[in-house]
N, C-alpha and C positions, 0 to 999 in steps of 0.2 A: 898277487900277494894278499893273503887274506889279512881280513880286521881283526883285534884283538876285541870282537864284543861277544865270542862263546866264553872267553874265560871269566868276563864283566858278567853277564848271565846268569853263567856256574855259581859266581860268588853271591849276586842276589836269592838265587835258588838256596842255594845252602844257611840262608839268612832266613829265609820262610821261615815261619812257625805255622803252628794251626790256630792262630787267634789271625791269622791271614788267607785262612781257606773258606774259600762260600760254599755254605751247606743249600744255595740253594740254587746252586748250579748243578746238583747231583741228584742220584735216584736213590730214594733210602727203601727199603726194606719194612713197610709197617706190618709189625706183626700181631699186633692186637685183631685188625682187620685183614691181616693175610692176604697183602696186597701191596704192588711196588707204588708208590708218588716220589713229584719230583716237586717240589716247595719253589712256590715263585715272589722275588722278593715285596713285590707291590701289588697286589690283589687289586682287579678291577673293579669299578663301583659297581658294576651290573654282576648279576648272580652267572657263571658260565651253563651254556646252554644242557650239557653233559658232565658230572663228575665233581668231588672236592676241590673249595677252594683251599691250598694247604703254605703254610707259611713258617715260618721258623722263628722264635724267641730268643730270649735273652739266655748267652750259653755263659757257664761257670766254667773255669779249669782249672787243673790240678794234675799232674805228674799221675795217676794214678795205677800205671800199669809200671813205676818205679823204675825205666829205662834212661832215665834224664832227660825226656822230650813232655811237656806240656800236653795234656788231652784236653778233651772238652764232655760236656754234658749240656746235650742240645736238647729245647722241648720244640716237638713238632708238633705244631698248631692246626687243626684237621677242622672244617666246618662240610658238612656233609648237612644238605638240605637245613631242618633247625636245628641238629645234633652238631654242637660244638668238644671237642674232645682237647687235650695234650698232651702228648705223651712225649715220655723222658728218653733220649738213647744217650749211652758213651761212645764218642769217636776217638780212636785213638791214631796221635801223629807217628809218620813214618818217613826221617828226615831225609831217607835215600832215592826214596819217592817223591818226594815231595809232597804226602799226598795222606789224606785222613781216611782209615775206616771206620767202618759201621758195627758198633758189636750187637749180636744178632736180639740179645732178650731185653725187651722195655725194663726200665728200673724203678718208675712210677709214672704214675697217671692221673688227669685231673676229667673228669667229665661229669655231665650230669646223672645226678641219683646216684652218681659212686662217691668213690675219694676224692680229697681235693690238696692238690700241693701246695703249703703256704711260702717256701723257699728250699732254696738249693745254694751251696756254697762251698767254698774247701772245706774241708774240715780240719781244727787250727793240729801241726806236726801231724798230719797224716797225708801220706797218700790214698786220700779218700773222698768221695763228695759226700758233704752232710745235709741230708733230706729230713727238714720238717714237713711232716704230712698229718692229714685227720682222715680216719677210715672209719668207713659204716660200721657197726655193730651186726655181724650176722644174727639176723632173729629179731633186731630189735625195732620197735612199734617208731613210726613217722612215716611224715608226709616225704613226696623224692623232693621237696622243697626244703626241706630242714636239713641247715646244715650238719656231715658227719661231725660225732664228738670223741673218738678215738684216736687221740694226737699220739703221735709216734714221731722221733727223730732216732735215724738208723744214719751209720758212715758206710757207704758201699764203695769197697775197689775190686782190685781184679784179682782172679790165680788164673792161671794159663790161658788168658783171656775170657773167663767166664764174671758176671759180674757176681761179688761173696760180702758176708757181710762184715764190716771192718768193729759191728758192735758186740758186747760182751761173748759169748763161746762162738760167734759167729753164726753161719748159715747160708741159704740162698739169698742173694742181694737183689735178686729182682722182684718183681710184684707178686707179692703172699697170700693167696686165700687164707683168710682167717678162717677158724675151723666153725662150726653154725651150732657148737654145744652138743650135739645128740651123737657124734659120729663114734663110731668101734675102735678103742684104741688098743695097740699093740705093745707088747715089752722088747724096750731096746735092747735087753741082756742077748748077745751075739751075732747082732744086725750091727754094720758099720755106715752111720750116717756120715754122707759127703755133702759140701756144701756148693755146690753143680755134677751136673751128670756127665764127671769123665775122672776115669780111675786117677789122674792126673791131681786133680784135688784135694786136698787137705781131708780128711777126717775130722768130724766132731767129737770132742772126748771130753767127757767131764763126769765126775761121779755123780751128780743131781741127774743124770741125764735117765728117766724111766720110763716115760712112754711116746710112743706115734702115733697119730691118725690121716688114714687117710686124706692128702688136700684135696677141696674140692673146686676142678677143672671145668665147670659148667661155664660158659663164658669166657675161660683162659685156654684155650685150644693150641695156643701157640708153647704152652708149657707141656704137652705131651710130649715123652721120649720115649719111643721104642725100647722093651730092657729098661725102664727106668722107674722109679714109682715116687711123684713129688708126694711127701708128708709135711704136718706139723711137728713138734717134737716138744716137751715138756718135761719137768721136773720131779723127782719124787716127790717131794713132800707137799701132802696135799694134793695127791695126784690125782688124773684126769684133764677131763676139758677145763674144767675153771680154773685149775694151777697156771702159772705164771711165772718166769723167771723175772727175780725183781731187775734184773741188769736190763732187763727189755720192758719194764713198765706191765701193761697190758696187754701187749706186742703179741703173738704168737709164733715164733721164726719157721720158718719151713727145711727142711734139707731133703737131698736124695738116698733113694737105697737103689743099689742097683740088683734087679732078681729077673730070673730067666723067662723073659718076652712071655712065653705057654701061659707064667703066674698073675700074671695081672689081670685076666678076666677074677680071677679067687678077690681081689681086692675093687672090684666094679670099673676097673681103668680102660677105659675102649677108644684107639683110636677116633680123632673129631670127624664128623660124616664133610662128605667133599664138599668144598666152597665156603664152611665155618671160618 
């Protein structure tokens, strides 16, 4: 005669949330460095003889793929010789599973001589996480010791599991090349910006909406998409690189266009060379 402890189980399982899953029992996906780690919870005091030590941080969550299940927004902690990094992913829970994924693109990033994250939190009647961050100035004069002065707070959640931006006309929610001032900008009049690379995603529409530039991908290799071309995008009035939508500060948002694979060399877009 069996024990009634599959149904005791069942019902513990079905209690899970994802503020009770360990992220560092699993293998994440870094795609900044285009490389699998697995984060262990107590790093040893000696430096390992091979490879990062990687650990995971303080996660926020928020509902943010609007299913009724609780997510998280994890920062992976990477120390790679004296190169300390952190980088942001959303996991989202999957209460049949038991079990939380990985969404594949970073959302922000804290390392040296780049940006730096000063907090992460719900953001209040949204399903959204709200990210206060400071971003470098492309072009602009400092030591990699001085800290970035471009504050930006963005609400990123999801459309079809892509992360988008939950701020003013929206956009791509993950990490934005800001554009370095000098780049060839193009007219939005009959190009349809998405705000991730899958027809699946909303459109950006708004009448201020007049020019794009090429994003620049030196360094973010993990934002190439085949068929896809990452821009910034900006407003008429005033237009060019120094314009500004005031709903985004100083911000630059980025969106996709999607144009046929052959066209992206026309706009200098080339797959990252192997092991970037």
């Amino acid at each position: 005669m069996s024990e009634p402890v599959a149904e005791s189980d069942a019902a513990d399982s079905s209690a899970r949330t994802i503020r009770d899953f360990d992220f560092t029992g699993v293998e994440w996906r870094e795609q900044v460095s285009q490389r699998y780690l697995t984060p262990v919870a107590e790093p040893t005091t000696t430096n390992p003889v091979t490879g990062p030590v990687v650990t995971v941080g303080k996660a926020a969550y928020v509902d943010v793929d609007a299913d009724g299940d609780e997510d998280a927004l994890v920062p992976l902690v990477v120390q790679d010789d004296n190169s300390l990094s952190t980088i942001y992913y959303i996991w989202t829970w999957d209460p049949a599973a038991v079990t939380a994924a990985q969404v594949e693109n970073p959302i922000a990033r804290t390392h040296r001589c780049g940006p730096l994250v000063d907090e992460v939190v719900p953001a209040p009647d949204e399903n959204a996480f709200l990210i206060t961050e400071r971003l470098r100035r492309p072009g602009s004069e400092g030591a990699c010791a001085d800290e970035p002065t471009l504050e930006v707070e963005r609400a990123v959640t999801l459309s079809d599991g892509w992360p988008v931006l939950a701020t003013a006309l929206g956009g791509h929610g993950g990490i934005c090349p800001q554009p370095r001032g000098h780049d060839d900008t193009w007219p939005v009049e009959g190009i349809t910006l998405l705000a991730g690379p899958r027809p699946s995603i909303g459109a950006i529409e708004d009448a201020q909406l007049s020019w794009f530039a090429e994003a620049d991908l030196s360094g973010h290799p993990w934002l190439y998409r085949e068929g896809w071309l990452l821009v910034n995008f900006g407003p008429f009035v005033g237009s060019g690189q120094g314009s500004h939508f005031q709903d985004y500060g100083d911000y630059t948002p980025c969106a996709w266009i999607e144009i046929d694979p052959s066209r992206q060399s026309e706009f200098g877009v080339l797959p990252p060379a192997e092991g970037e």
